[in-house]
C-alpha positions in Angstrom: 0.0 0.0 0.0 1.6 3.1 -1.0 2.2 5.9 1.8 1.0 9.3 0.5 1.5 11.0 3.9 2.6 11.2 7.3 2.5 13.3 10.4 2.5 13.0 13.9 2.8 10.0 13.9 0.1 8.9 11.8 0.4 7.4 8.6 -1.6 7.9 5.4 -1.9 4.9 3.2 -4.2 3.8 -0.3 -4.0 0.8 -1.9 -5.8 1.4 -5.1 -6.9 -2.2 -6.0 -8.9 -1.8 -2.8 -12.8 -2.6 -2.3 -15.6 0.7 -2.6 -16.2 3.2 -1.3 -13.4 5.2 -1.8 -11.0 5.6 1.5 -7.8 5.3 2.5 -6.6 4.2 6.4 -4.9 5.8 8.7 -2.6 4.0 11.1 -1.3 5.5 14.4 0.7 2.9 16.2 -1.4 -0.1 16.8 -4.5 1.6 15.9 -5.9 1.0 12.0 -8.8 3.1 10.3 -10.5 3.2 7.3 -11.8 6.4 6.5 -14.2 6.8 3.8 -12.8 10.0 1.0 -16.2 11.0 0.7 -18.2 11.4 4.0 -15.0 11.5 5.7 -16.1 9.6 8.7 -14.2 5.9 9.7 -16.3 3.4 7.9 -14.0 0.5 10.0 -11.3 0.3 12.6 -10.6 3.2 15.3 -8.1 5.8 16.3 -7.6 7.5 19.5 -9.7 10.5 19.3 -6.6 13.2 19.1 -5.4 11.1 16.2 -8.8 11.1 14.5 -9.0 14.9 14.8 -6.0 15.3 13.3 -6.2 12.4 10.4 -9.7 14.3 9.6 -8.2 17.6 9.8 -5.9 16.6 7.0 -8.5 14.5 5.1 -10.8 18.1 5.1 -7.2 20.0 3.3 -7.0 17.2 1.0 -10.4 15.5 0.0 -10.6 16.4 -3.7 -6.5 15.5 -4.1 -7.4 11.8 -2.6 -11.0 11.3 -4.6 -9.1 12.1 -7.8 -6.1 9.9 -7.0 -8.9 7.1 -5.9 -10.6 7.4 -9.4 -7.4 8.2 -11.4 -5.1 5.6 -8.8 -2.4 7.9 -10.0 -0.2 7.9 -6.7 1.6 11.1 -5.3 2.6 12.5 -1.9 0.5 14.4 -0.2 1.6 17.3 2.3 2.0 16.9 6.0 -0.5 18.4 8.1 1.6 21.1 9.7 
């Protein structure tokens, strides 16, 4: 699964052969989420709950750059959350 960002922490991963609906998880230690692109809420796993404000935080900056990699599955970086 390719990284496309990390901060605090938390890493920022899509796998693009991955089942609907679009998301991408977040990992933070032990802790694994998937978080939907769209609604941005976790459709599966959990997070602490500073982790999850930060992992949506950065989801809000980026949602249209990680739909259009989803439906393109072009990869790229995307910025840290600073």
């Amino acid at each position: 699964m390719p990284e496309i960002a990390r901060f605090y922490g938390i890493v920022i991963k899509v796998f693009f052969g991955d089942h609907p609906p679009p998301h991408f998880h977040a990992i933070y230690g032990e802790y694994n989420a998937l978080v939907s692109i769209e609604s941005l809420e976790i459709i599966e796993g959990d997070l602490p709950s500073r982790a999850q404000k930060l992992v949506l935080e950065w989801a809000n900056l980026y949602q249209q750059d990680l739909l259009q990699m989803w439906n393109t599955q072009e990869f790229r970086k995307l910025p840290p959350l600073k």
